[in-house]
N, CA, C and O atoms as CSV, one atom per row, in Angstrom:
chain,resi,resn,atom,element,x,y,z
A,1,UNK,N,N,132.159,-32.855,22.500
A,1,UNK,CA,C,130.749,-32.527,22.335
A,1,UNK,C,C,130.021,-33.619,21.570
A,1,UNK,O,O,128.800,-33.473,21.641
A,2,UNK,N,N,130.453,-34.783,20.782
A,2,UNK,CA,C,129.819,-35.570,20.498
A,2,UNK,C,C,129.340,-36.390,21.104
A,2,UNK,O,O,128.409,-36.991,20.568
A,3,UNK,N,N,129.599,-36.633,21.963
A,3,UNK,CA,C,128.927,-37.387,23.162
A,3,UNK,C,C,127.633,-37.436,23.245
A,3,UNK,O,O,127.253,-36.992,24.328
A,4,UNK,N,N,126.588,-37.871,22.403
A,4,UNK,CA,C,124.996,-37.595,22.924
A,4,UNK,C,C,124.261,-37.013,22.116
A,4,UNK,O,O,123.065,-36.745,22.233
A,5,UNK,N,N,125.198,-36.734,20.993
A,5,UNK,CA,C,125.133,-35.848,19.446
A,5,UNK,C,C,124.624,-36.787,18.488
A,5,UNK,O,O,125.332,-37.753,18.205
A,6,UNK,N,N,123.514,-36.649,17.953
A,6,UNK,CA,C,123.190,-37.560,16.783
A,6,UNK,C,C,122.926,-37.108,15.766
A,6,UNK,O,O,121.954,-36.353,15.785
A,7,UNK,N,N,123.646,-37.334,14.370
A,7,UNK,CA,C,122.845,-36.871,13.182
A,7,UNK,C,C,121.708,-37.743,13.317
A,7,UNK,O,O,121.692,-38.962,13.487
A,8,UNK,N,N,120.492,-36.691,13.186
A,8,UNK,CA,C,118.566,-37.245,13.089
A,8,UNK,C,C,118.163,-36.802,11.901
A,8,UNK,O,O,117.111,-37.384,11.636
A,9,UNK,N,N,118.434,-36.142,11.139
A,9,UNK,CA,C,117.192,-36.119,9.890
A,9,UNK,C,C,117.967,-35.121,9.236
A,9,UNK,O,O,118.762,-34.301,9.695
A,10,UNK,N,N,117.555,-35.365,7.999
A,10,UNK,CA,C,117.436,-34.303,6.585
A,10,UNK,C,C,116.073,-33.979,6.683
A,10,UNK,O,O,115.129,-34.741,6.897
A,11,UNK,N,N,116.073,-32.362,6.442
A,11,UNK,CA,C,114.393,-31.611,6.031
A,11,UNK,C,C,114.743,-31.265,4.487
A,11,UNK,O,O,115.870,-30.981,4.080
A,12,UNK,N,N,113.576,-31.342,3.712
A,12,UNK,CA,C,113.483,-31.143,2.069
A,12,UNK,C,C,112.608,-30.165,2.139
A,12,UNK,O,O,111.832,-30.450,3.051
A,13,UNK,N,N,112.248,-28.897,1.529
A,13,UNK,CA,C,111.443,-28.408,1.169
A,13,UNK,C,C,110.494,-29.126,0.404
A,13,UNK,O,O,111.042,-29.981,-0.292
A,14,UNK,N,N,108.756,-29.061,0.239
A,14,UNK,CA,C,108.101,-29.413,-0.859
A,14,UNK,C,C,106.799,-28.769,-1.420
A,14,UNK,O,O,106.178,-28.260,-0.486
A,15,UNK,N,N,106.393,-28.667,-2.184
A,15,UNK,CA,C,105.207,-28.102,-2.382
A,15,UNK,C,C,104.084,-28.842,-1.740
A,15,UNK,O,O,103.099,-28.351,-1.187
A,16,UNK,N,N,104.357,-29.982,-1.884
A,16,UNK,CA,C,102.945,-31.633,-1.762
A,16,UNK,C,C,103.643,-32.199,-1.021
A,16,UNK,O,O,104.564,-32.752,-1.623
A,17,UNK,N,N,103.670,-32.405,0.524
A,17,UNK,CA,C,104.142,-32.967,1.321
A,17,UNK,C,C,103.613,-34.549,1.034
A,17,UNK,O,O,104.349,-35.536,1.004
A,18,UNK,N,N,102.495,-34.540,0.878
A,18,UNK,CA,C,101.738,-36.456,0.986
A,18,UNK,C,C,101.949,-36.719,-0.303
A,18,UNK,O,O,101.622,-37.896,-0.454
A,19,UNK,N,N,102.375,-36.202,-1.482
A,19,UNK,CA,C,102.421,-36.794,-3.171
A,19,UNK,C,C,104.269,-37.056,-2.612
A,19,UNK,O,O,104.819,-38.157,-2.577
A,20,UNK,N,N,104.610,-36.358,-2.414
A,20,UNK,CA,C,106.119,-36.448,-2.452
A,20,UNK,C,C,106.865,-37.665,-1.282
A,20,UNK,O,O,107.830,-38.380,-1.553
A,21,UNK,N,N,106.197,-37.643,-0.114
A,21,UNK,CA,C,106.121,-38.755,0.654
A,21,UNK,C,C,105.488,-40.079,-0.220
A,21,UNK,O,O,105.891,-41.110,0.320
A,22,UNK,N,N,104.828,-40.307,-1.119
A,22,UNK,CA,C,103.906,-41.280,-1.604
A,22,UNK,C,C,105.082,-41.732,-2.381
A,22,UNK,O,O,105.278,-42.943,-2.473
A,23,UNK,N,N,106.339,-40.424,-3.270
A,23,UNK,CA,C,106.360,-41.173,-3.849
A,23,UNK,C,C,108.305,-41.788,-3.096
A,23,UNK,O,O,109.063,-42.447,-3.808
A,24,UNK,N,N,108.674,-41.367,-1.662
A,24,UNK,CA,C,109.723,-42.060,-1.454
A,24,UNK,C,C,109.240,-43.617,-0.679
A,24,UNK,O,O,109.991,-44.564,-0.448
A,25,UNK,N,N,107.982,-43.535,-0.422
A,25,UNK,CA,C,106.978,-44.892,0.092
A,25,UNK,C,C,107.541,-45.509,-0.808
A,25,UNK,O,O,108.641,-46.059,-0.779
A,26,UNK,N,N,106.742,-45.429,-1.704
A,26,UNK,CA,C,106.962,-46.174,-2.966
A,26,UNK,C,C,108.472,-46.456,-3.494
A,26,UNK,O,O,109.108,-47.503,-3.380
A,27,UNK,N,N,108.784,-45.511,-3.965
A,27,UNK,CA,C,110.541,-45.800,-4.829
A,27,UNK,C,C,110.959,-46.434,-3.811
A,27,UNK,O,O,111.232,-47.581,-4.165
A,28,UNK,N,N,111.167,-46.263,-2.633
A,28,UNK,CA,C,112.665,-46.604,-1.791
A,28,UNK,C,C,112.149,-47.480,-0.860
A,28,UNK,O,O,113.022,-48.108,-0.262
A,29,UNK,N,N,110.738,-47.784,-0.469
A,29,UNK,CA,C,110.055,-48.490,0.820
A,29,UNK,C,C,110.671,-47.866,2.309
A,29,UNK,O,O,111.237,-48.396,3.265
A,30,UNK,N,N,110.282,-46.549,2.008
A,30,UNK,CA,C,110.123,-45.796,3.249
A,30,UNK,C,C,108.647,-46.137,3.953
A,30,UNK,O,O,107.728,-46.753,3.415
A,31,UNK,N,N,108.664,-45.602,5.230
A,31,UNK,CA,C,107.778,-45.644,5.923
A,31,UNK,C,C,106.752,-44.624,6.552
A,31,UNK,O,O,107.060,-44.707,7.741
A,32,UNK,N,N,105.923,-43.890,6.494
A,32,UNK,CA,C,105.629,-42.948,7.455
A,32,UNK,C,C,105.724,-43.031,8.910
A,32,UNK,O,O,104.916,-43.838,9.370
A,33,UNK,N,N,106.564,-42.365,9.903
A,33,UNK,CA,C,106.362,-42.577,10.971
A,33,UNK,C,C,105.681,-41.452,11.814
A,33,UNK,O,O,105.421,-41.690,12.993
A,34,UNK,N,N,105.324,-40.017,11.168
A,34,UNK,CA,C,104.738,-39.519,11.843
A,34,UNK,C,C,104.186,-38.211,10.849
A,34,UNK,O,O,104.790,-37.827,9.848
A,35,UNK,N,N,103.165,-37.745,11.258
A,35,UNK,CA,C,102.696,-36.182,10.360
A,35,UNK,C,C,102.470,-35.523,11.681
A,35,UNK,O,O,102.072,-35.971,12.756
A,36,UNK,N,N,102.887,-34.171,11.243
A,36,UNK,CA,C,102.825,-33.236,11.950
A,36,UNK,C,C,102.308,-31.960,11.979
A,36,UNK,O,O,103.000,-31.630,11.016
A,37,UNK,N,N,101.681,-30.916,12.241
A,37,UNK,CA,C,101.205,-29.391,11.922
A,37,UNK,C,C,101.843,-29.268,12.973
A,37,UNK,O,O,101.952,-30.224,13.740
A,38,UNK,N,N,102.433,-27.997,13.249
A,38,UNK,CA,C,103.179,-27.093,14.304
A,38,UNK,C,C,103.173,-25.988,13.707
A,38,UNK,O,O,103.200,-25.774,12.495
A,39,UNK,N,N,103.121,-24.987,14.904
A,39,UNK,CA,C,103.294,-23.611,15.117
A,39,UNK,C,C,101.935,-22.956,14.573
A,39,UNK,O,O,100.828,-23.495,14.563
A,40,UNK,N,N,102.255,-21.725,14.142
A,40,UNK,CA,C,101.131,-20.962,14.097
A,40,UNK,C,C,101.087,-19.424,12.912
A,40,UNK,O,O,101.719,-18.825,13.782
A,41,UNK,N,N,100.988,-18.814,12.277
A,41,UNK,CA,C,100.987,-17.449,11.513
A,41,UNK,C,C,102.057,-18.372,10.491
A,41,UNK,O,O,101.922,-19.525,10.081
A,42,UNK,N,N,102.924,-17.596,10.311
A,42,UNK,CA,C,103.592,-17.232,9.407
A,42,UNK,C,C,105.272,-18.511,9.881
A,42,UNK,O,O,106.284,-18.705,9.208
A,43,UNK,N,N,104.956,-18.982,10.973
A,43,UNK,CA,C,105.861,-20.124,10.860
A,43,UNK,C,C,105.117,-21.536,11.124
A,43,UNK,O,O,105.830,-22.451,11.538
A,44,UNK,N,N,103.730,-21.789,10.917
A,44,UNK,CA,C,102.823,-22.880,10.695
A,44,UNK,C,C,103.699,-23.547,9.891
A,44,UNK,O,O,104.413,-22.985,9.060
A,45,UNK,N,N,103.662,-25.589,10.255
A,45,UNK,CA,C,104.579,-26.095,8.979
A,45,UNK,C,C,103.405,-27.440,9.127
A,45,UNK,O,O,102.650,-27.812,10.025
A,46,UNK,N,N,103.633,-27.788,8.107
A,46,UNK,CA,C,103.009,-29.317,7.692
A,46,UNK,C,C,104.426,-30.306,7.462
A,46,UNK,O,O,105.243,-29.820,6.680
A,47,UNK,N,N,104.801,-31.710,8.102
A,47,UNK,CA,C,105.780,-32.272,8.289
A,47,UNK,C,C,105.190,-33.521,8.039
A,47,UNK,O,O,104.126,-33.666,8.642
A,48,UNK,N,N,105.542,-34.474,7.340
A,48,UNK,CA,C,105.749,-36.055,7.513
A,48,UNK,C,C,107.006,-36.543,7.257
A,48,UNK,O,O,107.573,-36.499,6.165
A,49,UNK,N,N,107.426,-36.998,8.252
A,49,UNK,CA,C,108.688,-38.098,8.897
A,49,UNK,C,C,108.484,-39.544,8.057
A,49,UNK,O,O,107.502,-40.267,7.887
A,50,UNK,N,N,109.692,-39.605,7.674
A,50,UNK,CA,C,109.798,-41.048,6.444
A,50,UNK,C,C,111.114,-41.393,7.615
A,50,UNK,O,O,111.812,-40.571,8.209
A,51,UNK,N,N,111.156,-42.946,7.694
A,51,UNK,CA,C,111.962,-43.523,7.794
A,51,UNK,C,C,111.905,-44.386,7.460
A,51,UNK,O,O,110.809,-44.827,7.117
A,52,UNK,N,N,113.552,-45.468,7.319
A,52,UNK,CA,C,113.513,-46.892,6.325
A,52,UNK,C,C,112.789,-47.856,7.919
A,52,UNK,O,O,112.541,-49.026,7.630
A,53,UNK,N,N,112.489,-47.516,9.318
A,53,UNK,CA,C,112.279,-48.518,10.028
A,53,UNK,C,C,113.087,-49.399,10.409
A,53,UNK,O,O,112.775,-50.565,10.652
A,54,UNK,N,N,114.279,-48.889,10.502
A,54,UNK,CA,C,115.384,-49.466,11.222
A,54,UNK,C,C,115.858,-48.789,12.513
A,54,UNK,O,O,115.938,-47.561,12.489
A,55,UNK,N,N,116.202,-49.483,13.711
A,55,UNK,CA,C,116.233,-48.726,14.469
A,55,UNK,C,C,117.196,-47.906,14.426
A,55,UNK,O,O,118.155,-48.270,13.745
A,56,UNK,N,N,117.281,-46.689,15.042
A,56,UNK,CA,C,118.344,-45.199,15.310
A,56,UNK,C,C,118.386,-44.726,13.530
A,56,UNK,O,O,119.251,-43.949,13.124
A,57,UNK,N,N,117.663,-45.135,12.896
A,57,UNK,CA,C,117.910,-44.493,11.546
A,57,UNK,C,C,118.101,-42.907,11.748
A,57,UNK,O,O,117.440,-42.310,12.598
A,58,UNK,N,N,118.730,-42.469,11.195
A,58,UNK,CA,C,117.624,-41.067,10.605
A,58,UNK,C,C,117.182,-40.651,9.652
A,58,UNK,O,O,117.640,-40.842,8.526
A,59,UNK,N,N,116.031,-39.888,9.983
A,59,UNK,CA,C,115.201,-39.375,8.952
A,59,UNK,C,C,114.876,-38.566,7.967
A,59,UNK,O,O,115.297,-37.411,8.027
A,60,UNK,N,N,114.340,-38.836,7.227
A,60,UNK,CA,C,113.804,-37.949,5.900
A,60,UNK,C,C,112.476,-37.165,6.374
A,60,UNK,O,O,111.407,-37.766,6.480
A,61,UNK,N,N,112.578,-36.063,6.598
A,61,UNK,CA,C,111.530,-35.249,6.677
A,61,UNK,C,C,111.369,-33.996,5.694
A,61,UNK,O,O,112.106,-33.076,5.341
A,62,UNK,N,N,109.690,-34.506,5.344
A,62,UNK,CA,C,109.135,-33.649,3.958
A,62,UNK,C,C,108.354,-32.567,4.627
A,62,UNK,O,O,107.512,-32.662,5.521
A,63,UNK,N,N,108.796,-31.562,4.028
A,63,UNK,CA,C,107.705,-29.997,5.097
A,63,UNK,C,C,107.923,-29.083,4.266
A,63,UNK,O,O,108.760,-28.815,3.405
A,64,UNK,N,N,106.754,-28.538,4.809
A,64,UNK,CA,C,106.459,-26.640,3.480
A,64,UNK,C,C,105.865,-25.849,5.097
A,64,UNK,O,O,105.436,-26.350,6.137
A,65,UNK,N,N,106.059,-24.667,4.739
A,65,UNK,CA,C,105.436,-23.688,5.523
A,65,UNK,C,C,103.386,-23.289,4.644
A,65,UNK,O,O,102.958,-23.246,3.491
A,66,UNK,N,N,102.910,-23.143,5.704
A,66,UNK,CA,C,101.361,-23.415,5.111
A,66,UNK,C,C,101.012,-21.989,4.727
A,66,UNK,O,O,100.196,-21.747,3.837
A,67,UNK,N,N,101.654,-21.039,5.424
A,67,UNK,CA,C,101.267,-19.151,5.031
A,67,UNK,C,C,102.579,-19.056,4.124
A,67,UNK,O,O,102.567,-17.836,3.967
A,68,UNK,N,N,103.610,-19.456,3.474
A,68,UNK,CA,C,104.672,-18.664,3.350
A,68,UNK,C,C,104.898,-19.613,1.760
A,68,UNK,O,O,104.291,-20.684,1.735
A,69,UNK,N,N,105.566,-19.321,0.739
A,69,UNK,CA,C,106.124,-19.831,-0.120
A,69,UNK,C,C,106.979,-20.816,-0.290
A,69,UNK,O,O,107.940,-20.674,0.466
A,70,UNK,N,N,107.039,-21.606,-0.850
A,70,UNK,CA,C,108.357,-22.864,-0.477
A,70,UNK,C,C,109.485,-22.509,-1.136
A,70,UNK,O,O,109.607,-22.295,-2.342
A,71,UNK,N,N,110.510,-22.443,-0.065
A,71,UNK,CA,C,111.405,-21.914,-0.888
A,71,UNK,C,C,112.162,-22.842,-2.684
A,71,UNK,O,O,111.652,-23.876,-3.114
A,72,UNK,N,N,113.094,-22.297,-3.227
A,72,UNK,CA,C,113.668,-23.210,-4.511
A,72,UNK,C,C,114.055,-24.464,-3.856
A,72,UNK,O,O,114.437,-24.666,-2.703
A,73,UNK,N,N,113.864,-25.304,-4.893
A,73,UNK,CA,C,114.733,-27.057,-4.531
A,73,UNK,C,C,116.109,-26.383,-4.599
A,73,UNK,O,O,116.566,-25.279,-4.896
A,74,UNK,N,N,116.666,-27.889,-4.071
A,74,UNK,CA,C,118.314,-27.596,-4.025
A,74,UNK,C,C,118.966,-27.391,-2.707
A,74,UNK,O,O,120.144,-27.737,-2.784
A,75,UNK,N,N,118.620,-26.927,-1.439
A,75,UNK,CA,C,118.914,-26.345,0.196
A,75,UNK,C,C,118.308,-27.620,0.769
A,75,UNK,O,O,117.324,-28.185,0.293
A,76,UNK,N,N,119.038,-28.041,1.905
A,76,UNK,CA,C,118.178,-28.818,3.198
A,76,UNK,C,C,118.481,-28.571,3.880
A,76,UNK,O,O,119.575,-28.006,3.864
A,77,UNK,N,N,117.646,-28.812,5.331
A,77,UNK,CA,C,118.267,-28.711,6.455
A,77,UNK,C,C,118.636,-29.884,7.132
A,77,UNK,O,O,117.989,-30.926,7.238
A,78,UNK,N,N,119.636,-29.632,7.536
A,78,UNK,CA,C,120.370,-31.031,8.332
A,78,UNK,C,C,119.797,-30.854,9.719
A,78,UNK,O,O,119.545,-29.700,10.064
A,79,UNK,N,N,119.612,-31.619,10.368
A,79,UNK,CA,C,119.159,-31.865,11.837
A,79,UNK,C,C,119.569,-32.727,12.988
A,79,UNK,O,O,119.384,-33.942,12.931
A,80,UNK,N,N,120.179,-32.096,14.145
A,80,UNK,CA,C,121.186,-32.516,15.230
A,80,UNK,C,C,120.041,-32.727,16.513
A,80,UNK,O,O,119.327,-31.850,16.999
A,81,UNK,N,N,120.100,-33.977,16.839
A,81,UNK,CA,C,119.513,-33.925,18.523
A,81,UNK,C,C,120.890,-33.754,19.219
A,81,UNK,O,O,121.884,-34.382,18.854
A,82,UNK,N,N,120.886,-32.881,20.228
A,82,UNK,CA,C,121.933,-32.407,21.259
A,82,UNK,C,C,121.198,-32.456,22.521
A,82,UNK,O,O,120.029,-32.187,22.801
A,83,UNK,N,N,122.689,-33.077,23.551
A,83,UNK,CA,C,121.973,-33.506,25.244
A,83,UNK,C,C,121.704,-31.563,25.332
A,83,UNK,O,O,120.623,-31.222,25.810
A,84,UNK,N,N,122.570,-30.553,24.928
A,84,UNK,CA,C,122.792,-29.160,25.300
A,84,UNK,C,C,122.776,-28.271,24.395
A,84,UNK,O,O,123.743,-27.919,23.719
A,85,UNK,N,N,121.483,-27.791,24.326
A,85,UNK,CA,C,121.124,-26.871,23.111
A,85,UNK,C,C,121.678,-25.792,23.401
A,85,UNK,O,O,122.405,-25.638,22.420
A,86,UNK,N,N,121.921,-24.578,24.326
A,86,UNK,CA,C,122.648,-23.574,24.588
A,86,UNK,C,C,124.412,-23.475,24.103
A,86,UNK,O,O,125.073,-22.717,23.393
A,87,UNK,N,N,124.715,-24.810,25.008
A,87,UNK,CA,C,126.092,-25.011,24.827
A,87,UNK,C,C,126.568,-25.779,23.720
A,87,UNK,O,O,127.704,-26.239,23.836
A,88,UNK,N,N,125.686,-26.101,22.263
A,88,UNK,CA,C,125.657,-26.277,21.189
A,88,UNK,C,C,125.903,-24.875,20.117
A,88,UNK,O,O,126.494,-24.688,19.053
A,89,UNK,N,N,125.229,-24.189,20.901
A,89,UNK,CA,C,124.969,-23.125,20.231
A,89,UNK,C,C,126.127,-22.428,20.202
A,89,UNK,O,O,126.700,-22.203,19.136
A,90,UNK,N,N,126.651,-21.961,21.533
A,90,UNK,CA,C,127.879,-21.425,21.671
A,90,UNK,C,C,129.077,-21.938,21.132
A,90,UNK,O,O,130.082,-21.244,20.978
A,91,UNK,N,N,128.988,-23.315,20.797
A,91,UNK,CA,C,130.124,-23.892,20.223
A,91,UNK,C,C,130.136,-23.736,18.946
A,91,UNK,O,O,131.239,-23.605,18.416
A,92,UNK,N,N,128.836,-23.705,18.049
A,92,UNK,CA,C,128.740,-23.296,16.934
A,92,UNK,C,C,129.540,-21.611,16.390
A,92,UNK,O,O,130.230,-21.337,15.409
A,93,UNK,N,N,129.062,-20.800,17.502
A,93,UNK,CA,C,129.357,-19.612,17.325
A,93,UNK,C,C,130.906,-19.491,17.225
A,93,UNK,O,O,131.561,-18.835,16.414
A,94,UNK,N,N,131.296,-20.215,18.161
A,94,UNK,CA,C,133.027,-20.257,18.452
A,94,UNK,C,C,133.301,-20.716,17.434
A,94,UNK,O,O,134.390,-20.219,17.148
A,95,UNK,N,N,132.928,-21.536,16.478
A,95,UNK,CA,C,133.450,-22.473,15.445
A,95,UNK,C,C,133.108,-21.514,14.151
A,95,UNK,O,O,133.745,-21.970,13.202
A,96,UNK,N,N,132.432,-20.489,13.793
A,96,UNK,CA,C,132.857,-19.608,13.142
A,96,UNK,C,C,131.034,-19.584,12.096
A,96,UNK,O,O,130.815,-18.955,11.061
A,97,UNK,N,N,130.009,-20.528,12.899
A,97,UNK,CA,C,128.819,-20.333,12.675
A,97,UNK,C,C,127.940,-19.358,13.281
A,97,UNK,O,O,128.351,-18.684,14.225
A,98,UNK,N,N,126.509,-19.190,12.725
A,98,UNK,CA,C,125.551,-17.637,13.523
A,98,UNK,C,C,124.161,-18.805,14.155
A,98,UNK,O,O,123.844,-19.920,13.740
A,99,UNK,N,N,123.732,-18.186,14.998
A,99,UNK,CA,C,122.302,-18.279,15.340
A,99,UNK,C,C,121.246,-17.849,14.407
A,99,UNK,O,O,121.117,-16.625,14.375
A,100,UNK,N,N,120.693,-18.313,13.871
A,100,UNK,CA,C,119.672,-17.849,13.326
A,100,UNK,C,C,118.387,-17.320,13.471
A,100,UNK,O,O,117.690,-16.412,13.019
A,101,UNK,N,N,118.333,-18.406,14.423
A,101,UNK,CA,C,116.343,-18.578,15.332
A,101,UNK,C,C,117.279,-19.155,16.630
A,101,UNK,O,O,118.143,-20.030,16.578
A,102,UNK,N,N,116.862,-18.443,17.709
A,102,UNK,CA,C,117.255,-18.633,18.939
A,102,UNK,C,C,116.343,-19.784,19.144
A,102,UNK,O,O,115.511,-20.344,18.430
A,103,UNK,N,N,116.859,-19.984,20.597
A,103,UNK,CA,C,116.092,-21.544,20.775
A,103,UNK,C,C,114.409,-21.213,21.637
A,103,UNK,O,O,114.077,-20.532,22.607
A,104,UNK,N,N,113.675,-22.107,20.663
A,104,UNK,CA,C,111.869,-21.905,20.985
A,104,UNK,C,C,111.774,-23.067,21.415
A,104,UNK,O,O,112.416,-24.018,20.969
A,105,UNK,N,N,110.760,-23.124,22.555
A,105,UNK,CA,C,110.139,-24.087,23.315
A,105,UNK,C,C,108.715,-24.876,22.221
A,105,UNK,O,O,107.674,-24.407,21.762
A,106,UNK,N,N,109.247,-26.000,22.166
A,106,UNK,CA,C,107.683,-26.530,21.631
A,106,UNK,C,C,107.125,-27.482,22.070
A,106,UNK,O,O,107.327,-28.537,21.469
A,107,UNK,N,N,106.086,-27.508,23.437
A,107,UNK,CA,C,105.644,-28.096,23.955
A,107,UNK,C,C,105.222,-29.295,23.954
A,107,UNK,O,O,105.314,-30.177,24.808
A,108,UNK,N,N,104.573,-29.272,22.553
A,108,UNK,CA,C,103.396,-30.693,22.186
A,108,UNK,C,C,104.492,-31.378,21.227
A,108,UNK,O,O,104.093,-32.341,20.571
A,109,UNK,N,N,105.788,-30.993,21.084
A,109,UNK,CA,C,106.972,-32.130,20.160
A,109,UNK,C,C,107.639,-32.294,21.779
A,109,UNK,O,O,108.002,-33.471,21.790
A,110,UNK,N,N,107.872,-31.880,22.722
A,110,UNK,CA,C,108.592,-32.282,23.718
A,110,UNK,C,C,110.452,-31.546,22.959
A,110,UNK,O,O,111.305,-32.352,22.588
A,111,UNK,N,N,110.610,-30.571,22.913
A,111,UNK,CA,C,111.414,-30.389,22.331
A,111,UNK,C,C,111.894,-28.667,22.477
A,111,UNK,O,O,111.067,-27.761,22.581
A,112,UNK,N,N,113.072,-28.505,22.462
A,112,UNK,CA,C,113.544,-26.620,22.452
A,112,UNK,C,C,114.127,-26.981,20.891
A,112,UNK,O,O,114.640,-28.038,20.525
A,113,UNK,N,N,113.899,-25.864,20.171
A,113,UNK,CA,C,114.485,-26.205,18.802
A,113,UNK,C,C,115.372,-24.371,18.380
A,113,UNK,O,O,115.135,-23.181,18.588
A,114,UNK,N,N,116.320,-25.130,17.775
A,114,UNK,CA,C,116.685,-23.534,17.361
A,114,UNK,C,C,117.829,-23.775,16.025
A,114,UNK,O,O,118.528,-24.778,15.881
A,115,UNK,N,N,117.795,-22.515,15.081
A,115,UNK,CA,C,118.598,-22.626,14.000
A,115,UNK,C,C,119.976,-22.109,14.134
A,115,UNK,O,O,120.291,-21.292,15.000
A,116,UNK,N,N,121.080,-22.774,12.951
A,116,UNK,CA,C,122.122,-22.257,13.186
A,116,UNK,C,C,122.764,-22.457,11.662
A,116,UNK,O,O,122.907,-23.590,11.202
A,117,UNK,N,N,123.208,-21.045,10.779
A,117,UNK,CA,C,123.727,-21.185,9.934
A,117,UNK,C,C,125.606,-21.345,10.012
A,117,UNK,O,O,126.443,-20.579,10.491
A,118,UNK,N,N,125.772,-22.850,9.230
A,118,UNK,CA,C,127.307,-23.232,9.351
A,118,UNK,C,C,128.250,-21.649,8.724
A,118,UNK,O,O,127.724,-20.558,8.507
A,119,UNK,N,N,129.475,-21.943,8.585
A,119,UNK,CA,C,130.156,-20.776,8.151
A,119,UNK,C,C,130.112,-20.332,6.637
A,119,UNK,O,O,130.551,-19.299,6.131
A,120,UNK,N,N,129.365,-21.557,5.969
A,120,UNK,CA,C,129.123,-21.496,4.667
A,120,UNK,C,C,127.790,-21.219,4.050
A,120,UNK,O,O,127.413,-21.143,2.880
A,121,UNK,N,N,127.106,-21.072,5.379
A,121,UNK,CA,C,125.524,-20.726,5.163
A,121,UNK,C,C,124.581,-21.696,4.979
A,121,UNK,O,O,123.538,-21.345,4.427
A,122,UNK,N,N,124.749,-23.241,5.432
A,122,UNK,CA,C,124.018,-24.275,5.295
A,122,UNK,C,C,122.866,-24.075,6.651
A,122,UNK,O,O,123.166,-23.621,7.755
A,123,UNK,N,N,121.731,-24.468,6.292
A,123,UNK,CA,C,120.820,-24.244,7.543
A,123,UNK,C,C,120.925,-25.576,8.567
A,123,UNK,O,O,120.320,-26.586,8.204
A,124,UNK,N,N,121.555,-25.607,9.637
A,124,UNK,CA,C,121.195,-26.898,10.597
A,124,UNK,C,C,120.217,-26.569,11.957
A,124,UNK,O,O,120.376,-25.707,12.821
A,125,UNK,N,N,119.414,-27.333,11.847
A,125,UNK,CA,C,118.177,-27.842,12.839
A,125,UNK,C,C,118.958,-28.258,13.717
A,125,UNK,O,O,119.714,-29.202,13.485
A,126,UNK,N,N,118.905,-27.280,15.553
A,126,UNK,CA,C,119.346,-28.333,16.464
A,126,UNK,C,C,118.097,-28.077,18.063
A,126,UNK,O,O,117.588,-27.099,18.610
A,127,UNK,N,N,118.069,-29.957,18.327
A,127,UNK,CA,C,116.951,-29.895,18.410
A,127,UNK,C,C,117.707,-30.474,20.093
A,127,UNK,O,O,118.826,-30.980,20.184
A,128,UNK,N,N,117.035,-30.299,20.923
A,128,UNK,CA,C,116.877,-31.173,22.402
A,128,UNK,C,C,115.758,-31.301,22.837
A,128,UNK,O,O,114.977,-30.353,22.916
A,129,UNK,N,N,115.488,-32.448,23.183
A,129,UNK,CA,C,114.001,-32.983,23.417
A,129,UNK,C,C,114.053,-32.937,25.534
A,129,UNK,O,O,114.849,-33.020,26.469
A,130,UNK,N,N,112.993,-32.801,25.319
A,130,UNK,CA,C,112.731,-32.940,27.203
A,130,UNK,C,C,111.690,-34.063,27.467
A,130,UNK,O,O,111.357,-34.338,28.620
């Protein structure tokens, strides 16, 4: 299954998505490569994508939910692009992980995204783009 499997990004919780981006700009000479708003109610998120600008890096992505509380520091989510989000999923399950958030279509990222907690309860992002 690794075949086509990429670790892509760490997500951080934050309160101040653009102070907290300003300040890995700064400390580390990250880059912005993209801001984002997605979704809508109660899973609306505000996102900016840091990378060092190297190619196939992956990324640092800073995001809060805009209706909902941020959760405590300390948790991230790790994030997988997969050629097979279904048959990711199922392998997860076999491997002794849960579904969390079944997989959602998101049109305007070009992307099906869905959650999956490991057997230890870590949150991983797995994402397939179209």
């Amino acid at each position: 299954m690794s075949i086509g499997t990429r670790f892509a990004f760490t997500k951080v919780f934050a309160n101040d998505v653009t102070s907290l981006a300003d300040f890995y700009v700064a400390t580390l000479g990250l880059t912005i490569k993209a801001r984002l708003d997605i979704g809508e109610g109660k899973d609306a998120i505000e996102e900016i994508i840091l990378t060092s600008g190297r190619d196939h890096d992956s990324s640092l992505i800073l995001w809060r939910y805009l209706e909902r509380a941020t959760p405590a520091p300390g948790e991230a989510v790790l994030g997988f692009n997969v050629p097979d989000i279904e048959e990711t999923l199922r392998l997860a399950e076999l491997a002794g992980g849960s579904v969390s958030e079944p997989p959602k279509e998101y049109t305007e990222m070009r992307a099906i995204v869905a959650f999956v907690l490991d057997p230890e309860g870590h949150l991983l992002e797995i994402v397939q783009n179209f």
